[in-house]
N, C-alpha and C positions, 0 to 999 in steps of 0.2 A: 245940044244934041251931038255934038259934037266930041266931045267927051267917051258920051255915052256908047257912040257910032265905035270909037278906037276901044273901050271895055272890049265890047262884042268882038270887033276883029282880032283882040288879044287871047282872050278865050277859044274863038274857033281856029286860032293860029296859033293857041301855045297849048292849052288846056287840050284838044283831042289829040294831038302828038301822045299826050301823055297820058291818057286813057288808052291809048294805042299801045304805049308803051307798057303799061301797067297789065294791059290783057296778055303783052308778050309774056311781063315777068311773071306773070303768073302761069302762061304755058311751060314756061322753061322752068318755073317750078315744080309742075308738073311731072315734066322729062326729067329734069334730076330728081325725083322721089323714085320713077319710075327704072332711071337706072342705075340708082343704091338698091332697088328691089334683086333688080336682073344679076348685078355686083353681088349684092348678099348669096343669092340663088348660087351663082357660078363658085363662090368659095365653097360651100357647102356641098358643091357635089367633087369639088376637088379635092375635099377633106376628105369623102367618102370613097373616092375614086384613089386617093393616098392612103386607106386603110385596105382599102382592096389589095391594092399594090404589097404592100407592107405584107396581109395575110398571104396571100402570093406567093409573095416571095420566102417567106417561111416555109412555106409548104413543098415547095420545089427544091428548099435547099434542106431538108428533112428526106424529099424525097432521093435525092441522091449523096446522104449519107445512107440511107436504106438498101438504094441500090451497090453503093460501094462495100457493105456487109454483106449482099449478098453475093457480088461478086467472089470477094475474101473466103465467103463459105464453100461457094461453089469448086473454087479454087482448091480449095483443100482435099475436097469431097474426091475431086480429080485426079489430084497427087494421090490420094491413100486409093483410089480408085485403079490407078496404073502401078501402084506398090503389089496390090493386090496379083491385080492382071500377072502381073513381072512374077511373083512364086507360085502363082500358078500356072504359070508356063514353065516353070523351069521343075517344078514338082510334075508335070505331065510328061515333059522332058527324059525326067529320069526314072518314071515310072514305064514309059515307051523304052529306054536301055533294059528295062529290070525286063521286063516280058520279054523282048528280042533276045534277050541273055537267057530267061528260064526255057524259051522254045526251042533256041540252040539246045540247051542241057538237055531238054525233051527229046528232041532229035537222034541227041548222041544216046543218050539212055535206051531208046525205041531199037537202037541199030544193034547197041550192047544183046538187048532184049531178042531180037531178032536171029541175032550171031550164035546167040548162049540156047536159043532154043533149037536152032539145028543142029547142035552138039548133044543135045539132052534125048535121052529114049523118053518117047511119048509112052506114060502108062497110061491105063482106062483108066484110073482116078483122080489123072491130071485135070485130062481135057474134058472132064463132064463136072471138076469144081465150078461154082457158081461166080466165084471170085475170078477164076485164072483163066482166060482165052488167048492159050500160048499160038493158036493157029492164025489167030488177027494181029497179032503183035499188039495184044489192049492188055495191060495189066493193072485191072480195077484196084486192086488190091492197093497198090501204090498213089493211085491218082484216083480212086473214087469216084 
């Protein structure tokens, strides 16, 4: 019996250890299937999160070559926009000379007109022409 008594205490002293042991390995089996799953998982949203990025980033450096055309166009738009502006000030310029120059002329003409009319005998068939009103100093005739 004696034998038999050391079997039993070899088993309940070596054997559940390793039933013990074996339900570990098998937990821990477990755990590492479970985190090659979680592993797998994480590449995969890092690839997806890496193509994001990628489209992204394409897209924002698309967008500011777009913007940088449109800067270039704007650019342009502005220079021929202040070309512009520039002859037409300086054509307003000298169309404002031309008028202050034909009013002057006006002027001196008006006075000429004015001058030569009180040297002139007024006949009746002057001053009742429909063209000539030598008494206003307005000669239609001329400037219509």
């Amino acid at each position: 019996m004696c034998v038999l008594y050391y079997i039993v205490l070899y088993c309940v002293y070596c054997i559940a250890p390793l039933q013990v042991m074996a339900e570990r390995q098998s937990s821990l089996e477990s755990d590492l299937a479970s985190s090659h799953r979680l592993c797998n998982d994480f590449r995969l949203r890092l690839m997806e999160a890496t193509q994001q990025f990628s489209m992204e980033h394409a897209e924002w450096l698309q967008l500011q070559k777009d913007l940088q055309v449109a800067v270039v166009v704007a650019n342009d738009f502005r220079t021929e926009a202040q070309h512009s502006f520039g002859t037409v000030v300086a054509e307003n310029e000298s169309l404002r000379d031309r008028v202050s120059a034909l009013s002057k002329e006006l002027a001196v003409v008006r006075q000429q007109l004015a001058a030569a009319s009180k040297h002139l005998p007024l006949s009746s068939h002057c001053t009742h022409h429909p063209s000539i009103n030598l008494q206003g100093t307005r000669v239609q005739a001329l400037f219509g």
